[in-house]
Each structure stands twice: as C-alpha cells, then as structure tokens.
Backbone as CSV, one residue per row, in Angstrom:
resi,resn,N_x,N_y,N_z,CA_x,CA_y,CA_z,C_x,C_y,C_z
1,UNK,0.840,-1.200,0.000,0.000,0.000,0.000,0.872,1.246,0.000
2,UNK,0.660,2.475,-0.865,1.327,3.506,-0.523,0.323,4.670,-0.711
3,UNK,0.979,5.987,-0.538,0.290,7.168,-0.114,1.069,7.926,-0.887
4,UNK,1.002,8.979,-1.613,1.475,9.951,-2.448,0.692,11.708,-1.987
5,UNK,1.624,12.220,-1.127,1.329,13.746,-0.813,2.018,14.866,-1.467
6,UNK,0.553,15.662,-2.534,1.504,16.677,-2.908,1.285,17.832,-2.363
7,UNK,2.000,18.665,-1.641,1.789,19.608,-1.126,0.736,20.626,-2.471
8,UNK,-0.273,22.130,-1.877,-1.295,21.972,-2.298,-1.115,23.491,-3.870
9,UNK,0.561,23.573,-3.869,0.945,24.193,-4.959,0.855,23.421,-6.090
10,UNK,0.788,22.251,-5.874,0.527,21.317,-6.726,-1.061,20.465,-7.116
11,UNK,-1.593,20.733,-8.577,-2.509,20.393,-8.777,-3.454,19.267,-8.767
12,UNK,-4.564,18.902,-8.454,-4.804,17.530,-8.422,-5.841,17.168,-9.450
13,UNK,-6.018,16.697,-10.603,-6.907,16.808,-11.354,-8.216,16.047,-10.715
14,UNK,-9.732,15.887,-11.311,-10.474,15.433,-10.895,-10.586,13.690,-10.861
15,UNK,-9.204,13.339,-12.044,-9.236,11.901,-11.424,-8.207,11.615,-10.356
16,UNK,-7.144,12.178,-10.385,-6.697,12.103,-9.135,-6.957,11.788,-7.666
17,UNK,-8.121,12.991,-7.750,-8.567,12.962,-6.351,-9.785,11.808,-6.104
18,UNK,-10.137,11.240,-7.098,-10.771,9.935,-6.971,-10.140,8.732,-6.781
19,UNK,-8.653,8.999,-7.267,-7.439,7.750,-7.134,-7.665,6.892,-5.993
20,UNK,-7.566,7.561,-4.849,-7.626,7.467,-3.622,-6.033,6.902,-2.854
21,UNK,-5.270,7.789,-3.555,-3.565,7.309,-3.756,-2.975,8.565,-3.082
22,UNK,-3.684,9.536,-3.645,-3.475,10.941,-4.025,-3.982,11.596,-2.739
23,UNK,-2.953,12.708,-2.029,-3.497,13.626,-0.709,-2.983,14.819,-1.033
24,UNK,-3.185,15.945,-0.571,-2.966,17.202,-0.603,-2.347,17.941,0.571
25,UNK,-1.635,18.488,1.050,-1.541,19.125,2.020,-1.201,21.039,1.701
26,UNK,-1.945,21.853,2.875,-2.147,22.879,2.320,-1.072,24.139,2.840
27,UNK,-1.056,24.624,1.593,-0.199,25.938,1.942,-1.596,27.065,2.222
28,UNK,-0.666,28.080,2.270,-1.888,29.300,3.048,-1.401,30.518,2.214
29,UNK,-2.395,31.644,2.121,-2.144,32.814,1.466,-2.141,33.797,2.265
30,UNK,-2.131,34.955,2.021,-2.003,36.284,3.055,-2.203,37.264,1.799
31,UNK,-3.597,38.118,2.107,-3.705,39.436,1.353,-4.215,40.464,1.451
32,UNK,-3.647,41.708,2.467,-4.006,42.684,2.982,-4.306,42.311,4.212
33,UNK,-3.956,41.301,5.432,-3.701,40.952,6.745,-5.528,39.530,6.296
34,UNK,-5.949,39.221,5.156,-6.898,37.934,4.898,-6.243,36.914,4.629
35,UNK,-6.633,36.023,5.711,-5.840,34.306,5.577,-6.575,33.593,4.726
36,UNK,-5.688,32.962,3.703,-6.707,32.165,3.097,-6.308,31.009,2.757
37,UNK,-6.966,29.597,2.571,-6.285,28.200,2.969,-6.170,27.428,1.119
38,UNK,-5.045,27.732,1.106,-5.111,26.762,-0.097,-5.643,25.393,-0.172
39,UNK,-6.900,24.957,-0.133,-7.652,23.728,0.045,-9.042,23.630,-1.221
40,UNK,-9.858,22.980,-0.467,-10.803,23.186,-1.466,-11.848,24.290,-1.014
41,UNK,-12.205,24.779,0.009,-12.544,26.687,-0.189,-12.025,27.399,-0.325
42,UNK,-11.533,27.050,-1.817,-10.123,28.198,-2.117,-11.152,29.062,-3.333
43,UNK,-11.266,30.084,-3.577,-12.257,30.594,-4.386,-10.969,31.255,-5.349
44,UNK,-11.195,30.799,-6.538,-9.884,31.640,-7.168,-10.014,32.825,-8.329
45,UNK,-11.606,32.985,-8.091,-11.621,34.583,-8.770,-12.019,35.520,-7.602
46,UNK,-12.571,35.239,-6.444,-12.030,35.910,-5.263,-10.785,36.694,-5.048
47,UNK,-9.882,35.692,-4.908,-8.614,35.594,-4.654,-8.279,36.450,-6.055
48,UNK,-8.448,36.279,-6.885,-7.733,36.871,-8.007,-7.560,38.358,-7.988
49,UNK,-9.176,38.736,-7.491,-9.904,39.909,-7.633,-8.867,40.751,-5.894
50,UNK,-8.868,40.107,-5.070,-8.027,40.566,-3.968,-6.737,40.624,-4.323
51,UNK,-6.036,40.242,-5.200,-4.626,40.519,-5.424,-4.619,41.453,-6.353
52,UNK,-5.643,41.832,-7.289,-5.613,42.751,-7.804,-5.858,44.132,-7.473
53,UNK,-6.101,44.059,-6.352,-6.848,45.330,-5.498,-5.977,45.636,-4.481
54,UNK,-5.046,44.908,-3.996,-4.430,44.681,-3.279,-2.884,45.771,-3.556
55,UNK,-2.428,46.775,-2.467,-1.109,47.633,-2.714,-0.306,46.912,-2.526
56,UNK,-0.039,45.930,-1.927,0.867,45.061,-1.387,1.265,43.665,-1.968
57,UNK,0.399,43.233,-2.410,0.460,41.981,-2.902,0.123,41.072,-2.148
58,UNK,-0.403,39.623,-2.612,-0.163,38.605,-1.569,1.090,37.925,-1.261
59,UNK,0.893,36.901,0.154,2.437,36.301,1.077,1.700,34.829,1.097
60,UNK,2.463,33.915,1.271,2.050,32.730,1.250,3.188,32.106,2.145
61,UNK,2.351,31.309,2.984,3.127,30.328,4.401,2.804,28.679,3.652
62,UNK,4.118,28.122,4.609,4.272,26.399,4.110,3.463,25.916,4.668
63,UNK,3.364,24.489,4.925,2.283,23.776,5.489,3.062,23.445,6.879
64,UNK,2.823,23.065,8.220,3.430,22.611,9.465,3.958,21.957,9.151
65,UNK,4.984,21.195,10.313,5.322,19.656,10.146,4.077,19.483,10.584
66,UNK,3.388,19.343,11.576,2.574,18.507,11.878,1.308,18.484,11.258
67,UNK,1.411,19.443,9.988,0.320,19.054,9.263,0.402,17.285,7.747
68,UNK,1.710,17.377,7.660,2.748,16.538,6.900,2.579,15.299,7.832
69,UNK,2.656,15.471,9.390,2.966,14.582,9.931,1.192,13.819,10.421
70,UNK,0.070,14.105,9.987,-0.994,13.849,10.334,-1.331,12.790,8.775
71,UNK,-0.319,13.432,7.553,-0.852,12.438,6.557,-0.038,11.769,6.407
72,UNK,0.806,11.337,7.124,1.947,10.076,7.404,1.443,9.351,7.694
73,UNK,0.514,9.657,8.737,0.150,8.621,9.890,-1.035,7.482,8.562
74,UNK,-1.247,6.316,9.169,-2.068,5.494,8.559,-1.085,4.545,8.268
75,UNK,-2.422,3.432,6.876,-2.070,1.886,6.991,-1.049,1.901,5.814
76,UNK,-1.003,2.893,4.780,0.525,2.721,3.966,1.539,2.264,4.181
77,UNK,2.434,1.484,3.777,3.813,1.246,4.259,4.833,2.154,3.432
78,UNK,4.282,2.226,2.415,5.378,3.356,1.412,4.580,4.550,1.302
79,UNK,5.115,6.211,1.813,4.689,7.240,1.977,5.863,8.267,0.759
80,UNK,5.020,8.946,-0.097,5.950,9.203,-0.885,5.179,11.307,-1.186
81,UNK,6.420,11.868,-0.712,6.006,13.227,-0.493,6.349,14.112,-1.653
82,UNK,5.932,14.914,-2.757,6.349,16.022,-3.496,5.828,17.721,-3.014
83,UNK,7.111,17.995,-2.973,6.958,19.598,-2.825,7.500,20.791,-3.491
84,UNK,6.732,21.411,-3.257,7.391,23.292,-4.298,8.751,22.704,-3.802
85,UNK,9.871,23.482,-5.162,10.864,23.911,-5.135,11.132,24.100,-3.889
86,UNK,12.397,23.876,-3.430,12.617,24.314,-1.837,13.550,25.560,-2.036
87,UNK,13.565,25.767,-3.379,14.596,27.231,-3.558,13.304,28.401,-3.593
88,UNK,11.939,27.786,-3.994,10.792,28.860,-3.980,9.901,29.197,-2.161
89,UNK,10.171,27.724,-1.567,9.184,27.516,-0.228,10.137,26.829,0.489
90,UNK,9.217,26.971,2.162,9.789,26.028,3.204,9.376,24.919,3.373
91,UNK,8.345,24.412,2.091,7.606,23.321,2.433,8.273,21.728,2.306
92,UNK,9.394,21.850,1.518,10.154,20.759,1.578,10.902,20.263,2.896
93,UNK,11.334,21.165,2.968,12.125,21.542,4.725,10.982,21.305,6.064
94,UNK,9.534,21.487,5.898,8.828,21.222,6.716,8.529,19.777,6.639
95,UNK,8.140,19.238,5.335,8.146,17.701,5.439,9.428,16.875,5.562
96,UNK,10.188,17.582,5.399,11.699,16.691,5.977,11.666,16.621,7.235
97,UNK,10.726,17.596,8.715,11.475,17.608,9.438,10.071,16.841,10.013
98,UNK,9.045,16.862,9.126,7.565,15.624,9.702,8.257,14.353,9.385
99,UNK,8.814,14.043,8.651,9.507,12.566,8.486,10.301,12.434,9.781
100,UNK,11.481,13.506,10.113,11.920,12.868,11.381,11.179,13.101,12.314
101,UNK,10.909,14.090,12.631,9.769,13.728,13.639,8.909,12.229,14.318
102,UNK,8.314,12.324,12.692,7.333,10.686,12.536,8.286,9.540,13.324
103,UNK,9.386,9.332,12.370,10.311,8.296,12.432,11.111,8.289,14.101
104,UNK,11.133,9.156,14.306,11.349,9.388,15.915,10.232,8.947,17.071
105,UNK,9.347,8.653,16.568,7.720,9.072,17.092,7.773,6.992,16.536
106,UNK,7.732,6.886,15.649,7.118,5.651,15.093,7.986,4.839,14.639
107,UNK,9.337,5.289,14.924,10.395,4.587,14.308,10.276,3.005,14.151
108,UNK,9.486,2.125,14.619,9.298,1.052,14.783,8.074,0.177,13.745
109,UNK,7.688,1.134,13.092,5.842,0.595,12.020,6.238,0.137,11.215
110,UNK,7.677,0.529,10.814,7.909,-0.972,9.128,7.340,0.544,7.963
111,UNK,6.967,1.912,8.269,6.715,2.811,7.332,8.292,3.373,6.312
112,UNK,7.844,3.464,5.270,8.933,4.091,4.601,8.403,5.109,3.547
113,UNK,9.031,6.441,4.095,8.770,7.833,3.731,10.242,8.567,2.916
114,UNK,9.794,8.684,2.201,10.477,9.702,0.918,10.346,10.947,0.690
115,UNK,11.273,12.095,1.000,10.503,13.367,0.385,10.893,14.304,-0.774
116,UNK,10.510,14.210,-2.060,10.981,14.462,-3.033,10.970,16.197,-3.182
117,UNK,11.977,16.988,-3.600,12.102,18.263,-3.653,11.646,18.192,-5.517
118,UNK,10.449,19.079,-5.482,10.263,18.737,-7.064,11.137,19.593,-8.097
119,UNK,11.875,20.540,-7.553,12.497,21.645,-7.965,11.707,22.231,-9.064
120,UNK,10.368,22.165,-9.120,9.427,22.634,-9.644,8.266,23.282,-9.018
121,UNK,7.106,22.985,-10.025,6.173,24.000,-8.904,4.696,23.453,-9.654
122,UNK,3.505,23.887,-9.104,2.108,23.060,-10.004,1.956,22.196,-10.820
123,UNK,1.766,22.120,-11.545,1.852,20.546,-12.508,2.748,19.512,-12.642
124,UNK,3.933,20.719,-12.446,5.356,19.792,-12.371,5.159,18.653,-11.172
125,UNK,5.164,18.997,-10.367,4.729,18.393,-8.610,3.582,17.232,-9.128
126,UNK,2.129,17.849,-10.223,1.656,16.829,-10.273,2.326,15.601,-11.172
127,UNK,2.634,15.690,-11.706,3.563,14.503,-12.978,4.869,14.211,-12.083
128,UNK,5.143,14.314,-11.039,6.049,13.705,-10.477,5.636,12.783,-9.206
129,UNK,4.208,13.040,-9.331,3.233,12.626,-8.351,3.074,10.888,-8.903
130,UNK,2.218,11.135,-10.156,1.599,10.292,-11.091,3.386,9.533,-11.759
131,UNK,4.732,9.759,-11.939,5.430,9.136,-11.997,5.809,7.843,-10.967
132,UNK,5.501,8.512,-9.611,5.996,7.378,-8.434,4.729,6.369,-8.537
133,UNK,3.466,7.304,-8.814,2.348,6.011,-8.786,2.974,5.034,-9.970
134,UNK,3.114,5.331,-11.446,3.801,4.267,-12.216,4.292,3.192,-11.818
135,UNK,5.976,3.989,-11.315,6.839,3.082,-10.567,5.721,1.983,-9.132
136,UNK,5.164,2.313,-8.452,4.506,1.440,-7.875,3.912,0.174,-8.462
137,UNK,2.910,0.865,-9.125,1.621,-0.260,-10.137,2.436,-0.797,-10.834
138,UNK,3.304,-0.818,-11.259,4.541,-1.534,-11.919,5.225,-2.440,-11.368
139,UNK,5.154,-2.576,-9.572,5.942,-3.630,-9.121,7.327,-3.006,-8.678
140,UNK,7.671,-2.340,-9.052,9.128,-1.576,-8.080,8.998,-1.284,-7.084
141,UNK,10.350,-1.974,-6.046,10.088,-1.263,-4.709,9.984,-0.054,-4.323
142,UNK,10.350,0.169,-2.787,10.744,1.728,-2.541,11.533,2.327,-3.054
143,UNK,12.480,1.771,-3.016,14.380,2.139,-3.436,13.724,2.635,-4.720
144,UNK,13.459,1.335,-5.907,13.505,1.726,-7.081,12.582,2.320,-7.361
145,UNK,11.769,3.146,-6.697,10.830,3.795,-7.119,11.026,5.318,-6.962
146,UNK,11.749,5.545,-5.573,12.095,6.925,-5.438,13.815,7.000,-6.124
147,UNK,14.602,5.949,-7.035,15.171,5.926,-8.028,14.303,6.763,-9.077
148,UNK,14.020,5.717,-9.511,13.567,6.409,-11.118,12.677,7.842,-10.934
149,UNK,12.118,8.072,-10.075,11.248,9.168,-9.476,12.035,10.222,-9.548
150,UNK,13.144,10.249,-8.601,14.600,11.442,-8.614,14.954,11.481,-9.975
151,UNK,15.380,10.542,-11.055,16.089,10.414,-12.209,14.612,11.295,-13.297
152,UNK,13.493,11.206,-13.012,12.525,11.735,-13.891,12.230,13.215,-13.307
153,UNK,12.750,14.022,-12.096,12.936,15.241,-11.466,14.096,15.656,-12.480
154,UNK,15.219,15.105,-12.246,16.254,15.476,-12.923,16.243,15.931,-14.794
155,UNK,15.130,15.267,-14.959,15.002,15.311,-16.529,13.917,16.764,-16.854
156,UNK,12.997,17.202,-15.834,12.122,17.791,-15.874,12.275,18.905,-16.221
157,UNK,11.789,19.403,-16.891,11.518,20.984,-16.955,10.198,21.778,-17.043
158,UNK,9.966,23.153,-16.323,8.998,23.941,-15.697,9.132,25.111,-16.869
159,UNK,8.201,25.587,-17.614,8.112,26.922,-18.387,6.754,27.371,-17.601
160,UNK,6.648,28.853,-18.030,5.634,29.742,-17.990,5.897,31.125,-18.313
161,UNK,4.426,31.907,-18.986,4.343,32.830,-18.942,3.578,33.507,-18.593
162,UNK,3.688,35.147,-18.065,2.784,35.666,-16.996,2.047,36.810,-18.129
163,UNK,0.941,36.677,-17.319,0.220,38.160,-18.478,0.602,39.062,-17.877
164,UNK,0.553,39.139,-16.560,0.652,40.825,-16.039,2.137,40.249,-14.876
165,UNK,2.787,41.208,-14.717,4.225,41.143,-13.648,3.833,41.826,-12.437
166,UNK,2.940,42.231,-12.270,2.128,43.110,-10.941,2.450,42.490,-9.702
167,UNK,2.172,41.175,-9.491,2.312,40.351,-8.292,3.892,40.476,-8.096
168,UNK,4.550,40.296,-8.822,5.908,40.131,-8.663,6.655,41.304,-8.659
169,UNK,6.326,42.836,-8.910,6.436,44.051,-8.632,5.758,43.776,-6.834
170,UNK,5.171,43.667,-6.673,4.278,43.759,-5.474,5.430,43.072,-4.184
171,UNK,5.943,42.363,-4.610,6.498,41.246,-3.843,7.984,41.370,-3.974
172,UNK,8.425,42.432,-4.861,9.894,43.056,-4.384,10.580,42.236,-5.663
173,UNK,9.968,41.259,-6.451,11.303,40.736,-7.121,11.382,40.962,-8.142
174,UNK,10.736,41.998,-8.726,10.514,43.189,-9.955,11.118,44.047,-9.991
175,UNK,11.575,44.932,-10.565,11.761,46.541,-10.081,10.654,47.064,-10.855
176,UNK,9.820,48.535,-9.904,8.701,48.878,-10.407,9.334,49.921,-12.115
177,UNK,10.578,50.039,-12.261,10.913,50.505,-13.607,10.297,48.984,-14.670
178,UNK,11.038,47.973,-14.166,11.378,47.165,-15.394,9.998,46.424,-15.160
179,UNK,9.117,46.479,-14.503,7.431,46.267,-14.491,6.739,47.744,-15.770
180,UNK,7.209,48.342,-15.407,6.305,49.305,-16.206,6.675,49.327,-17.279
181,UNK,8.109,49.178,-17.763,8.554,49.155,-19.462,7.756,47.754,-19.693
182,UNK,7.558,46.605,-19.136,7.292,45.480,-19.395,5.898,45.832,-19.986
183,UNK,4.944,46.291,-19.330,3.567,46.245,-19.219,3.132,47.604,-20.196
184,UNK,4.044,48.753,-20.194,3.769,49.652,-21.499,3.943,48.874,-22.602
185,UNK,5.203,48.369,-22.857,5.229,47.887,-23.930,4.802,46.320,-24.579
186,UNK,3.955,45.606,-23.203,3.367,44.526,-23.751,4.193,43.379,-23.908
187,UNK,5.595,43.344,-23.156,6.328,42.598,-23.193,6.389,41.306,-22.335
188,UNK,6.286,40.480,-22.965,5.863,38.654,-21.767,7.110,37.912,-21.936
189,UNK,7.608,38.484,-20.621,8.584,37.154,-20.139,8.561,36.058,-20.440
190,UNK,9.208,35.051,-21.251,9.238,33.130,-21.340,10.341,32.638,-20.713
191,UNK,9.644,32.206,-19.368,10.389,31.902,-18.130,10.541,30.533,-18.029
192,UNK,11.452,30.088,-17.501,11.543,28.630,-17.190,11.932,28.086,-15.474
193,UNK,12.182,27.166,-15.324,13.339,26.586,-13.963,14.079,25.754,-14.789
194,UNK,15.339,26.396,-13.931,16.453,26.019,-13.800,16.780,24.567,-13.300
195,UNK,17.799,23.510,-13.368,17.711,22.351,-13.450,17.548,21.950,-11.552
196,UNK,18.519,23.542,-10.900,18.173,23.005,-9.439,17.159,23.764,-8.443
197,UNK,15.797,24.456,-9.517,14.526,24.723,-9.055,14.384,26.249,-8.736
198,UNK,15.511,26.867,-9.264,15.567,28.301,-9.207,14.327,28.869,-10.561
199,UNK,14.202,29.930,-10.749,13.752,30.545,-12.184,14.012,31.528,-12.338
200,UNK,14.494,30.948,-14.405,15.442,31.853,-14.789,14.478,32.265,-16.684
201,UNK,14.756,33.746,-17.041,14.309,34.052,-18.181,14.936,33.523,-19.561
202,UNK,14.042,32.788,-20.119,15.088,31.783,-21.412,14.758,33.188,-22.730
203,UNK,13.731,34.207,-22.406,13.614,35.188,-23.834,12.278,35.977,-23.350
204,UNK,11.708,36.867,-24.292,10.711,37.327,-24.346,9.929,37.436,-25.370
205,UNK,8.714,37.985,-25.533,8.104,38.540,-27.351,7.143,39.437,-26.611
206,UNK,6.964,40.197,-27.575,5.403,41.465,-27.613,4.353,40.893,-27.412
207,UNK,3.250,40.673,-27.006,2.525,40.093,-26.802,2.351,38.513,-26.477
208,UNK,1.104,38.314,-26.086,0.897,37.176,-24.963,1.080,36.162,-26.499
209,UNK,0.480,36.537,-27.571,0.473,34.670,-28.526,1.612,34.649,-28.889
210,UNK,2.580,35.382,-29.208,3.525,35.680,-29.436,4.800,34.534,-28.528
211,UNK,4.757,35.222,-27.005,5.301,34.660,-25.995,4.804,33.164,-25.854
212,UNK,3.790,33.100,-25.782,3.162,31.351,-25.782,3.731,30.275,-26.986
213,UNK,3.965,31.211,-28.339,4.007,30.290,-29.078,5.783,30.268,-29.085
214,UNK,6.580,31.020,-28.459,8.079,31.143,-27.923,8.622,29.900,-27.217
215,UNK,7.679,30.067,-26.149,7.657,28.821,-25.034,7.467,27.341,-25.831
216,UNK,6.130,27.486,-26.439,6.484,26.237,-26.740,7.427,25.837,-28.025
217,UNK,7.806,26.734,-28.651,9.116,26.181,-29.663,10.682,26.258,-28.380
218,UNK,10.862,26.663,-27.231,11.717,26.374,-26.097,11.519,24.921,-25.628
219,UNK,10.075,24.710,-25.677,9.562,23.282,-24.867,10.147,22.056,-26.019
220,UNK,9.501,21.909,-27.071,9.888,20.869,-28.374,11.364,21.079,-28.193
221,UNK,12.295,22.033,-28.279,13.567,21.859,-28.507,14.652,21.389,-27.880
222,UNK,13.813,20.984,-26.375,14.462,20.216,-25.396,13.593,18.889,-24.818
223,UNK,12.838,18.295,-26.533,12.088,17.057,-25.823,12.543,16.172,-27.025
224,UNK,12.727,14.854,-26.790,13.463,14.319,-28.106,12.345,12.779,-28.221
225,UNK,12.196,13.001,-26.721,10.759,11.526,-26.778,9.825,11.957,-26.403
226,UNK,8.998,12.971,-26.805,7.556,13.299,-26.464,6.783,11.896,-26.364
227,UNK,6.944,11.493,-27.551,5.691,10.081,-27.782,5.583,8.901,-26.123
228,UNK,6.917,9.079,-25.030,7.144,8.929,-24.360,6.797,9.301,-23.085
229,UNK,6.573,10.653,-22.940,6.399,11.772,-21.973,4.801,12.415,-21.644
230,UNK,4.544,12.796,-20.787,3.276,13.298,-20.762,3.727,14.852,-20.367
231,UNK,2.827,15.355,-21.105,2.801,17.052,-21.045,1.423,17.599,-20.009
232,UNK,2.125,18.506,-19.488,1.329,19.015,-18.672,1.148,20.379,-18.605
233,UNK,-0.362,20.974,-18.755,-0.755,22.510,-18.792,-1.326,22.991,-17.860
234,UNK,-1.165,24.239,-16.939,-2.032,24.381,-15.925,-2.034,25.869,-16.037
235,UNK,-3.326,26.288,-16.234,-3.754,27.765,-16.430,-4.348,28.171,-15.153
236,UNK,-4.448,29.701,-15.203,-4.943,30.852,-14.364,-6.139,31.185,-15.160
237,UNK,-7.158,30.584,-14.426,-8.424,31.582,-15.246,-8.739,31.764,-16.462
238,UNK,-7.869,31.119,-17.679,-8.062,30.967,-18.772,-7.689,29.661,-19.450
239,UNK,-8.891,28.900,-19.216,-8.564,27.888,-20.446,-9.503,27.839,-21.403
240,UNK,-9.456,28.702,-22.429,-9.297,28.910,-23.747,-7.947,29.061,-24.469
241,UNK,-7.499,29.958,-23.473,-6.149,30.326,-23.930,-5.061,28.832,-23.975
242,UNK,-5.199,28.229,-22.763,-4.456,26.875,-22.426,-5.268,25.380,-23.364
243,UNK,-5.875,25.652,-24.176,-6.613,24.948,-24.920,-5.663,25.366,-26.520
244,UNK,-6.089,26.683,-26.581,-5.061,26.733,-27.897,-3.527,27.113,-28.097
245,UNK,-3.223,26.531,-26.751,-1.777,25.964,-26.548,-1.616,24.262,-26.756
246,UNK,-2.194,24.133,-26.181,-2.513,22.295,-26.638,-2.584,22.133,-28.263
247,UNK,-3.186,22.576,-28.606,-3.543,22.797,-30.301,-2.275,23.383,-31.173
248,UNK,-1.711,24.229,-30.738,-0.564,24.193,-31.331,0.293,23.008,-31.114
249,UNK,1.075,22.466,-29.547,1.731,21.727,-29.685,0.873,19.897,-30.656
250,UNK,-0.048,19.610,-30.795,-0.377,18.988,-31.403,-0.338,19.073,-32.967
251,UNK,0.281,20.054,-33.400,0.095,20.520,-34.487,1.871,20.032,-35.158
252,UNK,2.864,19.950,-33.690,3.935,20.095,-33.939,4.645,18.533,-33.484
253,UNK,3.925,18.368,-32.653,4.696,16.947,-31.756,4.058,16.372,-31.244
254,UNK,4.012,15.105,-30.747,3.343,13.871,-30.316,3.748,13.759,-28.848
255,UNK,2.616,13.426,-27.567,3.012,13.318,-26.870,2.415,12.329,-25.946
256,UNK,2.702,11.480,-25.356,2.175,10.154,-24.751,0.527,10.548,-23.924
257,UNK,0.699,11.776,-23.587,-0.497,12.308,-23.076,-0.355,13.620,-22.593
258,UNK,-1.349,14.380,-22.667,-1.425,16.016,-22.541,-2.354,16.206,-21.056
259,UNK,-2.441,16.569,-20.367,-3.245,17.076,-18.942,-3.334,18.540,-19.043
260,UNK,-4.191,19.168,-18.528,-4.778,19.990,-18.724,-5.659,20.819,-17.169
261,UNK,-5.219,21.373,-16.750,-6.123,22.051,-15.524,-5.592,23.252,-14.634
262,UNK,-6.474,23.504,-14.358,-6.504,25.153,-13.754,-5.606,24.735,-12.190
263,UNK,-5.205,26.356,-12.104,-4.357,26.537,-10.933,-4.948,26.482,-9.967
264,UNK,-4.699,25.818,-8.604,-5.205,25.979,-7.232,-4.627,27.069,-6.867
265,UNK,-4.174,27.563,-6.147,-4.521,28.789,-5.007,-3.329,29.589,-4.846
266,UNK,-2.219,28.274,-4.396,-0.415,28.941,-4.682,-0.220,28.690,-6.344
267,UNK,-0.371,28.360,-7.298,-0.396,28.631,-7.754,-1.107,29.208,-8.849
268,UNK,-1.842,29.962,-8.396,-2.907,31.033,-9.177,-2.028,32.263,-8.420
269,UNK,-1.486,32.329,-7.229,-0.460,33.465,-6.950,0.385,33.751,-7.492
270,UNK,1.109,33.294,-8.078,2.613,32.788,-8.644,1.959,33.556,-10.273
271,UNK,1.056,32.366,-10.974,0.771,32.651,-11.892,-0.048,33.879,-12.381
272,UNK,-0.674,34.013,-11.497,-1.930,35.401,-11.488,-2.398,35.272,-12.905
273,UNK,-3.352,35.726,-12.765,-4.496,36.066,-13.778,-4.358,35.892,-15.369
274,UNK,-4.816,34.727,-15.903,-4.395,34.830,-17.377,-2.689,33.854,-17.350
275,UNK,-2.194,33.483,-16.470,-0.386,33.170,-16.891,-0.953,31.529,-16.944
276,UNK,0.059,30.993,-17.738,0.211,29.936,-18.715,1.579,29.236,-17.928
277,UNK,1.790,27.741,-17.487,2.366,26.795,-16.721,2.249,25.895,-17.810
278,UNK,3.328,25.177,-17.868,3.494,23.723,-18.814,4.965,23.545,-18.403
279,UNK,4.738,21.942,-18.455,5.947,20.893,-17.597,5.892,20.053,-18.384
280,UNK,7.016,19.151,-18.886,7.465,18.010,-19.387,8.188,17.322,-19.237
C-alpha cells in the first residue's frame, strides 16, 4: 500500500482525487492581513480579484510539520512526499522535518517515507506525483521507485508565462521601472526553472500569442521523446487560452499524453491572472 502527498501548490486533477492514492496538504495565502487556505474553499476569482486590489500583494506560508505529519500517519507502508521547489518555499524543509519527527515518534511501524524536492512547482509536482504512482503499479520497490522518481525530477523541466508582472512588482522581485517598461510595452517574459529549481528568463516577445508560441518552440527543442512523456498545462483563469496551446503543440509533436487544468490557489499566486504553466 502507498500514499502519495503533494503539497497543495501542486494540482490535483479530478481523477486524481478519486485515485484514492493521491493527498494534498495545504499551503496558506495572506492578502491585505486575509488568511486564506489553499484547500478546497479556495475561491480563485475571489482571490484573483483581492490581489488585484491589493497595494501590497499577496504572502504565502508552508504547510506545518505537523500538518505533513498527520498524513503520514495510517495503513501505507510506502509514503511518498512532493513539494514546491525548496529554492521557492519552506515546504520541503517542513516535510523533511515531519519525516523525522514521525520516524522518531514511530520509528518502529515498518513505514517508509520519501521526500521528493520537485524543484518545480504546479503541474510539475503533479507529474512527479503520477510518476511514483507508475513506478509502484509496476511492481518496483521503494528504493527503485524513489530511483527512477529522482532520475525523472532530474530530466524535468517547468516553463511559464505571466500576463501581467504586478504580483511580482508587489512582492519586491521586480523593479517597479522594469514592471512598467514590461507592461507599457506589452512585453511577456518566457520563463523557465532552472535544473536546481531556481527561475530563470530563457527570452521574451510582444505580446501574450507571441510569448506562448516562444515557449512552446523552447519546450519541443528540449524534448526528443515526447511520444514517451506526458505534457502538462495548468492555467490561471483561462482555459481557452491553455486549450489553444494544446492545439498548437499537437500541431507540432506527439506526446504520450497532454493534462490539462486550472491553478489551485499557490499557484494562481505565482501565476496570477491569465499566466500559462506547462511541464514536461
């Protein structure tokens, strides 16, 4: 039996959460001194509409250990954890320290817990989720499962692009100059992560189809076995837009399977309004 927790920056599609494999644990938001629980009363044109109104921007907190350490507990013997980037959050660092904790606490149950740093972020987290389930239903042990699991992190890569840079002006890691040349002149960042979960700018273009269709000629040029790979899209509030992103890359390359779904809560922050996420 095992258990797969992705912390709640990470998406869970609607079969997922029927898996019954699949758990969530939640990060939290902060906007204008309003707490709000990345879970499922997460309202995300609420939320959208408050960060937009918002002088400050929103702040976002990790999950406890002992919130990590409440979905340890149970009849699983293999417990297998993915989290945000630990170069973006503390949430990796919090479930590292619910594992010892646990293992201090329970050291004796025959449990074996893994905690994978996804050096990614939303979708990425989910497809690294749905990789360890593979490796399971497949018959690999622990070892070889959080093997090939690490070795398919290592291969991964995170793009996106943002419609508006506001949040990230808001939050200091903008300068409000190079926000405003951005946004006069309509200019969209095509951002990626870096191989050890940092993010770094691979280019730009004038406008949003422009930038989208950038990204994904960045994405094809570093995939050599799509027919292999599953692609993953996760939009802010627009899937139309994340629909005729799918349609292009189908137009160009083959891919073992495409996923498709909207941002939960940390990341509808990250991404804000309209921004475009895809992982492969």
């Amino acid at each position: 039996m095992y258990k797969i927790i992705i912390d709640s920056c990470g998406e869970l599609t609607e079969e997922l959460k029927a898996d019954g494999h699949f758990w969530n644990v939640a990060l939290e938001m902060e906007v204008d001194g309003e707490r709000i629980v990345d879970d499922e009363t997460f309202d995300q044109k609420d939320f959208l509409k408050k960060v937009k109104e918002s002088p400050t921007g929103p702040k976002s907190s990790c999950p406890s250990p002992e919130s990590y350490m409440e979905l340890y507990r149970g009849e699983e013997e293999h417990v297998y954890v993915v989290t945000l980037s630990k170069e973006l959050s503390g949430s990796y660092n919090s479930a590292q320290l619910a594992k010892k904790l646990y293992e201090e606490e329970y050291g004796g149950d025959g449990k074996q817990i893994y905690v994978f740093n996804s050096r990614s972020a939303s979708v990425g987290e989910t497809l690294i989720g749905i990789k360890a389930q593979e490796c399971e239903e497949s018959g690999m042990s622990f070892e070889e499962t959080v093997e090939t699991t690490e070795r398919y992190i290592s291969e991964q890569r995170t793009y996106f692009v943002l419609e508006t840079l506001e949040t990230l002006r808001k939050n200091g890691r903008l300068s409000n100059l190079k926000a405003f040349v951005a946004n006069a002149l309509n200019i969209k960042p095509v951002m990626a992560s870096t191989p050890e979960g940092q993010i770094c700018q691979l280019g730009q273009a004038r406008g949003m189809n422009k930038a989208l269709k950038k990204m994904v000629e960045e994405m094809l040029a570093g995939v050599t076995d799509g027919e292999n790979r599953i692609l993953a899209i996760s939009h802010c509030n627009c899937p139309q837009r994340a629909e005729a992103v799918v349609e292009e890359i189908k137009k160009l390359a083959a891919f073992k399977k495409i996923i498709v779904a909207d941002t939960a809560g940390i990341s509808s922050m990250y991404a804000n309004d309209g921004g475009i996420i895809m992982v492969v």
